[in-house]
C-alpha positions as CSV (number, residue, x, y, z in Angstrom):
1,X,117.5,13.5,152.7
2,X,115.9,16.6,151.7
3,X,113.8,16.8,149.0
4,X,115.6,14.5,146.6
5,X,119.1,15.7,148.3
6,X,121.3,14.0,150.1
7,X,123.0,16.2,153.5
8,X,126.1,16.1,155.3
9,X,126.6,18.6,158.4
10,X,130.4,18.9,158.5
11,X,131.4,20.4,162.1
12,X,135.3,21.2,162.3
13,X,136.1,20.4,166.4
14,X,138.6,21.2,169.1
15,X,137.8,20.5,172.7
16,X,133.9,20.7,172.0
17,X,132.5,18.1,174.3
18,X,129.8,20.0,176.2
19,X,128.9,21.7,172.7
20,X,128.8,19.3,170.1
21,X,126.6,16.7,172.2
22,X,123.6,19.7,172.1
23,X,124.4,20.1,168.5
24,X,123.9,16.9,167.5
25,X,120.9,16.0,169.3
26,X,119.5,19.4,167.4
27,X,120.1,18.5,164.3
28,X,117.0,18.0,161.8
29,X,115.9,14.0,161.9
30,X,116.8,14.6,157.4
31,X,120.4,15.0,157.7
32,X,121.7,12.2,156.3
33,X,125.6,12.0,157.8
34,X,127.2,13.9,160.0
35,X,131.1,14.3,159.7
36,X,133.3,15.8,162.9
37,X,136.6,17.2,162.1
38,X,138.8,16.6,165.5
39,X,141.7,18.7,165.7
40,X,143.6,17.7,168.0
41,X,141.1,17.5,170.7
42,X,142.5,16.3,174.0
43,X,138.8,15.8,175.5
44,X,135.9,13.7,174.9
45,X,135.1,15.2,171.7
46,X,135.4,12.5,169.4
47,X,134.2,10.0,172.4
48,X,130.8,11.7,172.6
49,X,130.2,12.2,168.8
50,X,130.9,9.0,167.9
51,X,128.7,7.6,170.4
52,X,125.7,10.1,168.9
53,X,126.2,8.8,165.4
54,X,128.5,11.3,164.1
55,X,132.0,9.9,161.6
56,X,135.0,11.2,163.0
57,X,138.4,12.3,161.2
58,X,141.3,13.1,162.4
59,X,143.1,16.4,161.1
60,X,146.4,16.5,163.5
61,X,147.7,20.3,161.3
62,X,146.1,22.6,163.5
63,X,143.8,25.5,161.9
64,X,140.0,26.0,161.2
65,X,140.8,26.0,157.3
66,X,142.9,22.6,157.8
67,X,139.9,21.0,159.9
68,X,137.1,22.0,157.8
69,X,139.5,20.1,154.0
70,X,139.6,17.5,156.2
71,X,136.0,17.4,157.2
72,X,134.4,18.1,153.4
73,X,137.0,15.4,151.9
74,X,135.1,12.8,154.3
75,X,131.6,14.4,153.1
76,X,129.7,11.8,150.4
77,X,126.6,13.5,150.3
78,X,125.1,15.6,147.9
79,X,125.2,19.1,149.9
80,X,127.5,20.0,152.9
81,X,126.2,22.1,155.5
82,X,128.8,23.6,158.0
83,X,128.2,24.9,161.1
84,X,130.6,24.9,165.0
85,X,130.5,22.4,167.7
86,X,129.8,25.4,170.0
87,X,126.2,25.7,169.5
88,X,125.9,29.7,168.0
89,X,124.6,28.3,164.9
90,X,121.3,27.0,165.6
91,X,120.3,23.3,163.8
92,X,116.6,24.9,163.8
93,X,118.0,26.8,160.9
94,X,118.9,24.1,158.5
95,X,115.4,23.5,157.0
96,X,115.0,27.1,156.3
97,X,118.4,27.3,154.5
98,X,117.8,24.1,152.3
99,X,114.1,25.6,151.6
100,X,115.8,28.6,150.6
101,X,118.7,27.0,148.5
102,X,116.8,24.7,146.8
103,X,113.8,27.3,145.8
104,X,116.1,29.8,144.4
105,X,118.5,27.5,142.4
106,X,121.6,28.5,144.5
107,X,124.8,26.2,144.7
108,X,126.3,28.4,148.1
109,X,124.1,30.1,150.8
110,X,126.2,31.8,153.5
111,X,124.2,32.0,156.8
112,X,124.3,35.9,157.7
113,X,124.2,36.8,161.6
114,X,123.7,40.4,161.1
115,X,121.5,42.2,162.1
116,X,122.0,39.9,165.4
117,X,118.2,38.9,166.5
118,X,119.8,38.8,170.3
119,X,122.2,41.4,170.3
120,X,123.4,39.6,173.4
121,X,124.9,36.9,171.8
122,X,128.1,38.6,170.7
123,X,130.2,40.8,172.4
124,X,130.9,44.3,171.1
125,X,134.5,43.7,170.1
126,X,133.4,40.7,167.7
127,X,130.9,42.8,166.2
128,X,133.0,45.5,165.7
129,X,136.3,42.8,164.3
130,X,133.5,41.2,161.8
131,X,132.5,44.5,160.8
132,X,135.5,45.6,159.5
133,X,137.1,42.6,157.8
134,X,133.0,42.5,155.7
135,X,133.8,46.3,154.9
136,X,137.3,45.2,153.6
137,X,135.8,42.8,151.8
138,X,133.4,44.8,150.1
139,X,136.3,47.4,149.5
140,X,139.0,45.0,148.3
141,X,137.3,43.0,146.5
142,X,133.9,44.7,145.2
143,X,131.0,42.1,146.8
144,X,129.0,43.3,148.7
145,X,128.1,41.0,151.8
146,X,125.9,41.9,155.5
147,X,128.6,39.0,156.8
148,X,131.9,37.9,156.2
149,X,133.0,35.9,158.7
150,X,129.9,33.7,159.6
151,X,130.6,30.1,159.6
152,X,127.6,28.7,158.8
153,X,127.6,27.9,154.8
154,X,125.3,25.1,152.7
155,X,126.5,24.9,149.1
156,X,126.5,21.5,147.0
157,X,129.3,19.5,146.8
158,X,130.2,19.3,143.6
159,X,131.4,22.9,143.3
160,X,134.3,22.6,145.7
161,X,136.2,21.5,143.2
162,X,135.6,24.8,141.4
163,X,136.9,26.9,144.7
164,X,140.7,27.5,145.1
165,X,140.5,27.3,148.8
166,X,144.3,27.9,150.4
167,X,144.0,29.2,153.5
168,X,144.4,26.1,156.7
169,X,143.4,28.9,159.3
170,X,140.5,31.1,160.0
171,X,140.6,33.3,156.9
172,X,139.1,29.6,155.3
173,X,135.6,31.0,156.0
174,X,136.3,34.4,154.4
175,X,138.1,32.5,151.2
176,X,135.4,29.9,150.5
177,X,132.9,32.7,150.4
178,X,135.5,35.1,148.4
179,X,135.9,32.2,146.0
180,X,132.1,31.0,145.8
181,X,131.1,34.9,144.6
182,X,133.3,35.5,142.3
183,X,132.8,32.2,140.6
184,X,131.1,32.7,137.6
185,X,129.3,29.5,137.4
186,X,128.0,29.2,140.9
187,X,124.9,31.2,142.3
188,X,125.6,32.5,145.8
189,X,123.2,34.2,148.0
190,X,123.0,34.8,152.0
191,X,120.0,33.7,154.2
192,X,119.8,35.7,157.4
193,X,119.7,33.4,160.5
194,X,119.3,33.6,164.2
195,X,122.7,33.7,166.3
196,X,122.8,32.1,169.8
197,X,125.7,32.4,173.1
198,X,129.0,30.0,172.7
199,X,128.5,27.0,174.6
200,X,132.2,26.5,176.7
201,X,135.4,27.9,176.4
202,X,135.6,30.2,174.0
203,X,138.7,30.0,172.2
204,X,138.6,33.0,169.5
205,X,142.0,35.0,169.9
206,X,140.1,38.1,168.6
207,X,143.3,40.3,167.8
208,X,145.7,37.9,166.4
209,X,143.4,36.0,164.3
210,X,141.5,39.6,163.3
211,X,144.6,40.7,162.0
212,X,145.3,37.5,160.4
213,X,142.0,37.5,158.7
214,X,142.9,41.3,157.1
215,X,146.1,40.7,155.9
216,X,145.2,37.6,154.3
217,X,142.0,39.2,152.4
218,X,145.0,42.2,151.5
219,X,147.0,39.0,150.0
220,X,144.7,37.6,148.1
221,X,143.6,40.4,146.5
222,X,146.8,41.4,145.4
223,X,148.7,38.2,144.5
C-alpha cells in the first residue's frame, strides 16, 4: 500500500524467465499484488513467478493487448501499474510515479522514455519507429505526447471501465493512452523515467508490428 492505496504491478509475459525473476525481486517492498499475464509461455515463466510471489493467468489468444485484458481483469487493487517482464522499465521508478500521481490528482500517468537518460538502451531503429507513430499521434489525433509507445502506465482502476480498449495486439499501449487523454473525466499526465537494456531474447518484430501500430492509429481515427 501506498499512501492509503492499494497497488497491483500487472506484467503481460511470454518466455520471460531470466527477466521477470530480476523484476520481481526489484519491485518496491509496498506493492501490494503482483499479477503475470503468461501468454503462452513454453518456459519457466510462470514456474519462477509463482515461486516469487507473483498470481499467474493464463491468456492462451496470443497478443500484448490480449495479455495485458487478461492481466488487469485479475487486478483487485486500487491502482494498476504495468510495466515488461524484460527489465527496461526500472521498479526504482514506481515510488516516484505514485508520488507524482497521487500529488497532482491524476487518474493515468504514462511513464515517458524520451529523452533516453542512456541513449544506449535503445537501438536507433526503435527510436526512430516510436518517433513516428508519437508524431502520428500528435497529427491524427491532436495530443501532444514526448512518448507513445512506452509501456509503463499507473492509472487507478476504476477508470478502465471508462476506456474503450479493442486492440489484443501491440497498438493496446497506444489505445489505452489514446483513450485515457481524450477522456473527459480522467486527468492524464506523463512522468519522464529512466530506460534500461532488454534482458533476453528480444522479441519486437520492429517492421511488422510498426506498421501495425500506424495503421491501427489511421483506423481509429477514422472509424
Amino acid at each position: 500500500m501506498y499512501r492509503d492505496l492499494t497497488i497491483s504491478v500487472v506484467i503481460p509475459c511470454f518466455n520471460e524467465e531470466e527477466g521477470i525473476q530480476r523484476v520481481i525481486a526489484r519491485l518496491p517492498a509496498f506493492i501490494d499484488e503482483i499479477v503475470i499475464a503468461n501468454n503462452n509461455s513454453t518456459d519457466r515463466t510462470a514456474e519462477f513467478a509463482e515461486a516469487l510471489g507473483a498470481k499467474v493467468v493464463l491468456e492462451t489468444r496470443k497478443g500484448y493487448g490480449a495479455a495485458y485484458k487478461r492481466g488487469m481483469a485479475a487486478a483487485t487493487k486500487d491502482v494498476i501499474i504495468t510495466m515488461d517482464g524484460d527489465g527496461t522499465y526500472p521498479p526504482e521508478e514506481i515510488p516516484g510515479l505514485m508520488n507524482f500521481l497521487v500529488e497532482g490528482a491524476f487518474d493515468f500517468v504514462s511513464a515517458s522514455r524520451f529523452p533516453l537518460k542512456d541513449p544506449k538502451a535503445m537501438n536507433f531503429s526503435n527510436k526512430v519507429g516510436n518517433w513516428l507513430l508519437t508524431v502520428a499521434t500528435w497529427i491524427l489525433f491532436g495530443e501532444k505526447m514526448t512518448d507513445s509507445q512506452t509501456g509503463m502506465w499507473v492509472f487507478k482502476r476504476k477508470i478502465l471501465r471508462q476506456l474503450n480498449v479493442t486492440s489484443d495486439g501491440m497498438p493496446f499501449s497506444e489505445e489505452i493512452k489514446i483513450e485515457a487523454i481524450r477522456h473527459r473525466s480522467v486527468r492524464f499526465a506523463e512522468y519522464h523515467i529512466n530506460y534500461e537494456p532488454r534482458i533476453g531474447e528480444v522479441k519486437l518484430r520492429k517492421w511488422r508490428d510498426g506498421w501495425e501500430n500506424l495503421t491501427f492509429l489511421v483506423r481509429k481515427r477514422f472509424s
